[in-house]
N, C-alpha and C positions, 0 to 999 in steps of 0.2 A: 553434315559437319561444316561442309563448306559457308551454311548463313551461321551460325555457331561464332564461327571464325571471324566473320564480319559485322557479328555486332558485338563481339568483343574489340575489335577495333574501331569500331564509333563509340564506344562507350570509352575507351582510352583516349580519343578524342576528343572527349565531351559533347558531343554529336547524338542525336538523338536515334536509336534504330530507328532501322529501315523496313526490316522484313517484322507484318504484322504478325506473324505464328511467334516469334520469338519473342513480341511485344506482350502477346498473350500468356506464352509460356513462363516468361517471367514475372506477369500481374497474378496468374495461379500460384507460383511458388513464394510471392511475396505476401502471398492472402493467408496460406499455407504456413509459413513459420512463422505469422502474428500470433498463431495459436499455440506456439513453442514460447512457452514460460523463458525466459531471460532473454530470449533471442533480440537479434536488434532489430528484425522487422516487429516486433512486438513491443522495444524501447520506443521506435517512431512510434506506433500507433497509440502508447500509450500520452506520448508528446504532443500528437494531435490534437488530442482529447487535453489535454490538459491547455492549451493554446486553447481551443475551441471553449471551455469555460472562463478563461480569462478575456475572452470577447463580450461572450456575453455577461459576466460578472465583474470586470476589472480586476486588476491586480490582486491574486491572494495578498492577506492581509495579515497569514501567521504559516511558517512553516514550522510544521512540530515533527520529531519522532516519541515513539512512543516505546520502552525496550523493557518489557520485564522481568524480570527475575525469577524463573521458576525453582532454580536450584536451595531457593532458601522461603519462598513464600509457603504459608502455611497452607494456604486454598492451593494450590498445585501439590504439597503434601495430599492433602483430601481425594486430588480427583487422581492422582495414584494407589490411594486405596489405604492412605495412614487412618487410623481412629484419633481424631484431635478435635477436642473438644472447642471449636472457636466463640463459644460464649465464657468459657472460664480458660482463656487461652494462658497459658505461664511459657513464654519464649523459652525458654530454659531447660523446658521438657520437652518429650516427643524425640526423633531421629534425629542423630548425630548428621553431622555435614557428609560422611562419606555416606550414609544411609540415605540421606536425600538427594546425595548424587548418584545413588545406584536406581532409586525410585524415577529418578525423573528418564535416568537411560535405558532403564528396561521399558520403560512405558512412553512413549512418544506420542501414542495418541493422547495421555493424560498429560502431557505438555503443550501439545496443542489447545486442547481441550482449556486447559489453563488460559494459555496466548487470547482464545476467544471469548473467554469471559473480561478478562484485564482489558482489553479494546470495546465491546462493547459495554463493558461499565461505565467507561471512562469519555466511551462517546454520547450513550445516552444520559448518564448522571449528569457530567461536568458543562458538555458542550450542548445536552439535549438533541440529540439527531436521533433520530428512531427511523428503521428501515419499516416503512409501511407494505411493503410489495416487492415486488423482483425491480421493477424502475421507476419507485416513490420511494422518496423519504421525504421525512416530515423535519421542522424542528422549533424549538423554542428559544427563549430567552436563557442563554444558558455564562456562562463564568466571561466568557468574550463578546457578547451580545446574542445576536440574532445571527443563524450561520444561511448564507446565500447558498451555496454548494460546498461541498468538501470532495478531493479526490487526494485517495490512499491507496498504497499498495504496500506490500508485504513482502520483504527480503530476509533472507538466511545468513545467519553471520557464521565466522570460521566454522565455530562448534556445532552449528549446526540448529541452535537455538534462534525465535522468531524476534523481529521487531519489525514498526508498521512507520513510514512516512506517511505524511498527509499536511497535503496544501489546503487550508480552510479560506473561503470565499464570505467575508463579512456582509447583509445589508447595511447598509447605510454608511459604508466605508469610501473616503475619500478617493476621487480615482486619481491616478497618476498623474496625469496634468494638476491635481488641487493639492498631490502630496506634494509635488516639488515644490510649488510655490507656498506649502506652508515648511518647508524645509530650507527656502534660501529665501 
């Protein structure tokens, strides 16, 4: 208790610990809740990573979110289990709003299920990035040009419904030193 005690007080300090076990035990715990989703040792790590692509890519060159709406799309009606005809679609027909509000809350995996189609639609159609493998992707010429890297993640809003941020990394995009001075 007694090293406990004194590197809580080098670290009040600003002082770097002293004693290696404790140096250790808090490199384990910090290792340790990066794999805790929201956590802040998980915020740095994802910070790193995204610093570390802006080194080697320069400045993202669009920050987007992306929030869909399952409560009223017809394809999230679908993947909860409505019969809706989407080639002879009439908005008008099908489940009233409290019905597709109950569809989408009894069923959350067919809300997610939805979330993952709307993001990869939207990244391989619009943007062209295709995940080729666990750590490839590929991509093409797609609505913003040519994508260098993207990095996204995925948060919960109040209700509990998905949306996705993502920093896209352009080829051939001006770097910082060449935006300002096409900026002033």
């Amino acid at each position: 208790q007694d090293s406990l005690r004194a590197a809580i007080r080098e670290e009040e300090l600003g002082s770097p610990i002293s004693d290696p076990a404790i140096r250790l035990l808090r490199r384990h715990l910090h290792t340790a809740a990066a794999r805790v989703v929201g956590s802040d040792a998980q915020r740095y790590q994802l910070r790193s990573r995204i610093w570390s692509t802006s080194v080697a890519h320069g400045p993202p060159a669009v920050w987007m979110t992306i929030n869909p709406s399952d409560l009223h799309d017809p394809i999230a009606q679908i993947f909860a289990g409505e019969d809706i005809d989407l080639d002879a679609f009439i908005a008008t027909e099908g489940p009233d709003k409290a019905r597709r509000a109950s569809n989408i809350a009894r069923d959350p995996w067919a809300a997610s299920k939805f979330f993952h189609f709307i993001i990869d639609t939207v990244l391989s159609t619009l943007l062209q990035i295709r995940v080729a493998g666990r750590h490839r992707v590929q991509s093409g010429m797609g609505v913003l040009g040519e994508i260098a890297a993207y990095f996204g993640t995925v948060e919960a809003q109040g209700r509990g419904t998905l949306h996705f941020h993502v920093l896209i990394y352009l080829k051939h995009a001006p770097s910082s030193s060449e935006m300002q001075n096409l900026l002033f």
